[in-house]
C-alpha positions as CSV (number, residue, x, y, z in Angstrom):
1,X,-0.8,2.8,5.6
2,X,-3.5,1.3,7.6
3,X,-5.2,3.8,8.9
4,X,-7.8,5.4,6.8
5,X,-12.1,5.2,7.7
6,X,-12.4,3.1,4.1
7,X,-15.7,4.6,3.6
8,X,-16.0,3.8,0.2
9,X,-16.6,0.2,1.0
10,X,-18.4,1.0,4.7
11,X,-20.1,-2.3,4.4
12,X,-17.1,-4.2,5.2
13,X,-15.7,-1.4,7.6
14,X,-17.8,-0.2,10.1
15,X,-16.2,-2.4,12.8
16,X,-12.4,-2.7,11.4
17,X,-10.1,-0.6,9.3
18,X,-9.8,-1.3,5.7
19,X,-6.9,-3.4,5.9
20,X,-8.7,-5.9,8.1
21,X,-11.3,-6.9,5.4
22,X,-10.7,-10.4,5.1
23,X,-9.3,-12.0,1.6
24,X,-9.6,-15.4,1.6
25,X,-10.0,-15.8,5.0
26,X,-6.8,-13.8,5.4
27,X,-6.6,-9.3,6.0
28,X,-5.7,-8.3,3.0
29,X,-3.3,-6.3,5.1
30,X,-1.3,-10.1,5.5
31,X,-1.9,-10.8,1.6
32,X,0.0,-7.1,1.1
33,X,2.9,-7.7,3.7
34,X,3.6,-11.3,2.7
35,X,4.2,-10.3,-0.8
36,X,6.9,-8.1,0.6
37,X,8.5,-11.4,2.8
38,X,8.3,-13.6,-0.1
39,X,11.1,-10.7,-1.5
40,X,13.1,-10.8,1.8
41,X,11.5,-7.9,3.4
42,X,10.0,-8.7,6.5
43,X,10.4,-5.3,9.0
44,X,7.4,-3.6,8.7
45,X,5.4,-0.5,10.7
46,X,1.7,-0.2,10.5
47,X,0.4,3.7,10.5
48,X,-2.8,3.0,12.6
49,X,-5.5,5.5,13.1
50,X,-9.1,4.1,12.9
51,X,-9.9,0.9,14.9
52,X,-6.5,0.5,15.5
53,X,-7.3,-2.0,18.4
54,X,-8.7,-4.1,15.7
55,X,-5.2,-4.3,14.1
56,X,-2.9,-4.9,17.2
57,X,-5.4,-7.6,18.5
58,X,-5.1,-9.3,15.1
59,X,-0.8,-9.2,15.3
60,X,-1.4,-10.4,18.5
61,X,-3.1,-13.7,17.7
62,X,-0.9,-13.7,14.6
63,X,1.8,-13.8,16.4
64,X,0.7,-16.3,19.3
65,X,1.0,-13.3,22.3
66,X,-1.4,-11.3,24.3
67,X,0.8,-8.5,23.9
68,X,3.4,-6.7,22.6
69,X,5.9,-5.1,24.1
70,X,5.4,-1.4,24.2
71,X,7.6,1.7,23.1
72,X,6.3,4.5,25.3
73,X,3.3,5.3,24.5
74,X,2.8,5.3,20.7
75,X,4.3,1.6,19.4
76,X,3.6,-1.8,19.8
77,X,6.9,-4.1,19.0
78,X,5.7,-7.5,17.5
79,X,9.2,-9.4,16.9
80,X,9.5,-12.1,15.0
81,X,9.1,-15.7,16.5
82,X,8.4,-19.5,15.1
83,X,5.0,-18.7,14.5
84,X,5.5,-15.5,12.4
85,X,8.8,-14.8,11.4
86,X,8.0,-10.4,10.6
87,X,9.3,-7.9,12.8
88,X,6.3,-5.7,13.1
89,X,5.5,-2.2,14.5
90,X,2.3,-0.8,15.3
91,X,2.3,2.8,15.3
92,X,-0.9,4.9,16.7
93,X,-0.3,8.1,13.7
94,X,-4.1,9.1,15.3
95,X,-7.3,8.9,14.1
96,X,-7.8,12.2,11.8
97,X,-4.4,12.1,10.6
98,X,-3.9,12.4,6.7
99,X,-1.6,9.9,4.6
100,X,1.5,12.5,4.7
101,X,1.6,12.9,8.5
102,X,1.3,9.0,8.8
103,X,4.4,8.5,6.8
104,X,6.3,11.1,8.6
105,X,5.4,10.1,12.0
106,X,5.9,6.4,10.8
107,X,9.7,7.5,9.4
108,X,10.2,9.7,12.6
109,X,10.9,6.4,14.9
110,X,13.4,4.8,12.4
111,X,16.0,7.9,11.8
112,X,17.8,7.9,9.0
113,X,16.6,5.0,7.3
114,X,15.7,4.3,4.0
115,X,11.7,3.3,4.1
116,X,9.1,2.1,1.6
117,X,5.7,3.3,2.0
118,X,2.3,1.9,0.3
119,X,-1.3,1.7,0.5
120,X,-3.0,-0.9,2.8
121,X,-5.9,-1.7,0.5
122,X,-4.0,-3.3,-2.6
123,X,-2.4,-5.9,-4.1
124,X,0.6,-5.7,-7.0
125,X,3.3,-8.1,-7.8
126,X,5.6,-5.5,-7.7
127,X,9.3,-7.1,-7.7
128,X,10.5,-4.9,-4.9
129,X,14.2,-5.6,-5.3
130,X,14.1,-4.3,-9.4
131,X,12.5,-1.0,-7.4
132,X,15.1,-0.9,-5.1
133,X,17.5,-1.3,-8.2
134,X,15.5,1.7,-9.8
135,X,15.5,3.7,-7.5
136,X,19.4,3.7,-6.4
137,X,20.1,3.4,-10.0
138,X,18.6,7.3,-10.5
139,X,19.6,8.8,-6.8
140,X,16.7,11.0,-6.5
141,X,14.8,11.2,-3.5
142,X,12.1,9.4,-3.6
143,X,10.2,6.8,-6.4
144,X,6.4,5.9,-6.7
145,X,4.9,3.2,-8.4
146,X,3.1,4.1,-11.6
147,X,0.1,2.0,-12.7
148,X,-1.9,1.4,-15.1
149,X,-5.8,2.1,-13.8
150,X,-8.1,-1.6,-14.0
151,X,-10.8,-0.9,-16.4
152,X,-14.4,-0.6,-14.1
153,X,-16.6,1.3,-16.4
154,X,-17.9,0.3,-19.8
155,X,-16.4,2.4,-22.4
156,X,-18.2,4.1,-25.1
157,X,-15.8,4.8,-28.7
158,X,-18.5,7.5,-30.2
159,X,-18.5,8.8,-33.7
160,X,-21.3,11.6,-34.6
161,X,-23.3,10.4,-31.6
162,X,-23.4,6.9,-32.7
163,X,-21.7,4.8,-30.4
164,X,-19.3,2.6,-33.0
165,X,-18.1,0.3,-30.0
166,X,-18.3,-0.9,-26.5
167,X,-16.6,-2.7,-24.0
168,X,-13.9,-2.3,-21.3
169,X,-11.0,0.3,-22.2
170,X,-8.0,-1.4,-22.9
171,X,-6.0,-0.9,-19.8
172,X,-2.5,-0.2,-21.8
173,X,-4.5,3.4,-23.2
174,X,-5.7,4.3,-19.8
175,X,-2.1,6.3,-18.7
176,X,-0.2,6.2,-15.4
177,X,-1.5,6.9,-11.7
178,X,0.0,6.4,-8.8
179,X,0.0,2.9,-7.3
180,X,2.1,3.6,-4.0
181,X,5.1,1.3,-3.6
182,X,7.1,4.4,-2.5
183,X,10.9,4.2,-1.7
184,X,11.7,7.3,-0.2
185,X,15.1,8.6,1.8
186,X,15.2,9.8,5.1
187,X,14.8,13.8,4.1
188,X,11.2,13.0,2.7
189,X,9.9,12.9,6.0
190,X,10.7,17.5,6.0
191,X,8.6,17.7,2.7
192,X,5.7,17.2,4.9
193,X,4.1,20.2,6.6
194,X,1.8,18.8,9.3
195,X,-0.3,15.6,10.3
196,X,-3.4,17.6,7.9
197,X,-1.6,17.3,5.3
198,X,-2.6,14.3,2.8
199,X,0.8,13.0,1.3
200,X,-0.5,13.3,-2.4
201,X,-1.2,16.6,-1.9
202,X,1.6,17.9,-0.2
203,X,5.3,16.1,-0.4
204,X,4.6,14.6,-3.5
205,X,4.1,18.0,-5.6
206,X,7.0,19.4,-3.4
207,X,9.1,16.5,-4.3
208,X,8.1,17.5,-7.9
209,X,9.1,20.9,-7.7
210,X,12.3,20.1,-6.4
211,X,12.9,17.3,-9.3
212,X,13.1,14.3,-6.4
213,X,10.3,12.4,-7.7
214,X,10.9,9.6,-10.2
215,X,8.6,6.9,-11.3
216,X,8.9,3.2,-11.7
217,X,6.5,1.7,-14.0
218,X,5.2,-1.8,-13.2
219,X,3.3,-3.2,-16.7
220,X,2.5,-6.4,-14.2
221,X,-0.8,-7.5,-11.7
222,X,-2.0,-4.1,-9.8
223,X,-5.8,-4.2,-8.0
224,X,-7.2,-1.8,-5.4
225,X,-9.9,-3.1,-2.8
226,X,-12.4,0.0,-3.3
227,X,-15.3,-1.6,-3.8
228,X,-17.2,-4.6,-3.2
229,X,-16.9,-5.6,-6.4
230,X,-13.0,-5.4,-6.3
231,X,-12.9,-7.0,-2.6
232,X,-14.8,-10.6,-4.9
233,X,-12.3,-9.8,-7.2
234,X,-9.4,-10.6,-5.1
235,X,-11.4,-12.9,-3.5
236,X,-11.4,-15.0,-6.3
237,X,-7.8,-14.6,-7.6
238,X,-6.7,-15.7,-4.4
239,X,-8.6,-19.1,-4.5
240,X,-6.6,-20.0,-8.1
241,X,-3.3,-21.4,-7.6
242,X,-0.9,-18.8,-7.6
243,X,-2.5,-15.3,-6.7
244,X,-1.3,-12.7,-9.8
245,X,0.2,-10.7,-6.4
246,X,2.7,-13.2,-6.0
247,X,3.6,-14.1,-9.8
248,X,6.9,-11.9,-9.8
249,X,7.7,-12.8,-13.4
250,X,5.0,-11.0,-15.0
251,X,7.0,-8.0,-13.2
252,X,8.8,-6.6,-16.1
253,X,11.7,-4.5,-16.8
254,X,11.4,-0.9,-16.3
């Protein structure tokens, strides 16, 4: 998903979609899809909406063309050559879209395929083939990714008014949200009702109420880019030498 205004961190995106704020010299957009090819995985489609020309001229310098080649009027084919080896399709899903009609009009040009779907503005070291094994292993119809939340606030223990102590929350008592990393089957793209319709909102309670929702817990590395203070973060995780996002052994067991 790479298609939202990002407006909670409008300082880096008032000329270029979330995605494309820079980690390291690098989109974090690249950092997210080349923990996916260091799994195997390297066909991907980008939901574009806002400053979408910002993305396809960036897949076009990564891949060493001027241009793609186009599918009528709504994709961009980017096929893997020698200078980057990812099939990659850019699809325009439209500027006011919502995250549900993105997916849907993403899983509409591959039919009957099997598709995982996550969020364009984090980073997790997520072992994609253990939630591939997951999720065949249950034969529901879709899974998300549950999280634990990174600790940003300073919390307060308080006893009588008194506060007794202080410090960051420890992430373990923080419960599960969802983290995207979605594997979801070909039907999932009927539990949405229209491009309005923010996936959280819609399929996913549907997919609830009709017991097709199951959730793989990662206990490893999981940071969204909300802030600026999260964007350093990364920043400076990917300088050490092996960024958490691609330290698959922390990754454990479900």
């Amino acid at each position: 998903l790479a298609g939202g205004l990002g407006t909670r961190i409008s300082e880096e995106t008032s000329d270029k979609p979330k995605p494309m704020v820079q980690i390291n010299g690098k989109p974090i957009l690249w950092h997210l899809m080349n923990t996916f090819a260091e799994q195997g995985f390297t066909d991907f489609a980008l939901a574009l909406g806002y400053k979408s020309e910002v993305v396809v001229d960036w897949l076009g310098r990564l891949k060493g063309v001027k241009n793609g080649n186009r599918k009528g009027d709504l994709v961009t084919n980017f096929e893997a050559n020698d200078i980057c080896p990812w099939n990659i399709d850019a699809i325009e899903t439209g500027l006011n879209t919502q995250t549900g009609g993105r997916i849907a009009q993403c899983m509409g040009f591959y039919p009957g395929e099997r598709v995982m779907a996550t969020y364009g503005d984090g980073l997790a070291n997520v072992s994609i083939p253990k939630l591939l094994q997951f999720h065949d292993d249950h034969g529901k119809l879709s899974t998300v990714t549950a999280v634990r939340p990174p600790a940003r606030f300073g919390y307060l223990q308080i006893s009588d008014s008194k506060v007794i102590h202080f410090g960051e929350k420890n992430q373990s008592d923080a419960g599960w949200i969802n983290g995207g990393y979605f594997v979801l089957e070909p039907t999932v793209a009927e539990f949405v009702s229209s491009n309005d319709e923010p996936f959280e909102a819609g399929a996913l309670p549907r997919l609830v109420e009709d017991s097709q929702l199951m959730a793989y817990h990662h206990y490893g590395f999981w940071q969204p880019m909300d802030t600026l203070r999260e964007k350093h973060e990364l920043e400076k995780f990917a300088n050490s030498s092996q960024p958490p996002w691609l330290n698959l052994e922390n990754d454990l067991d479900y």
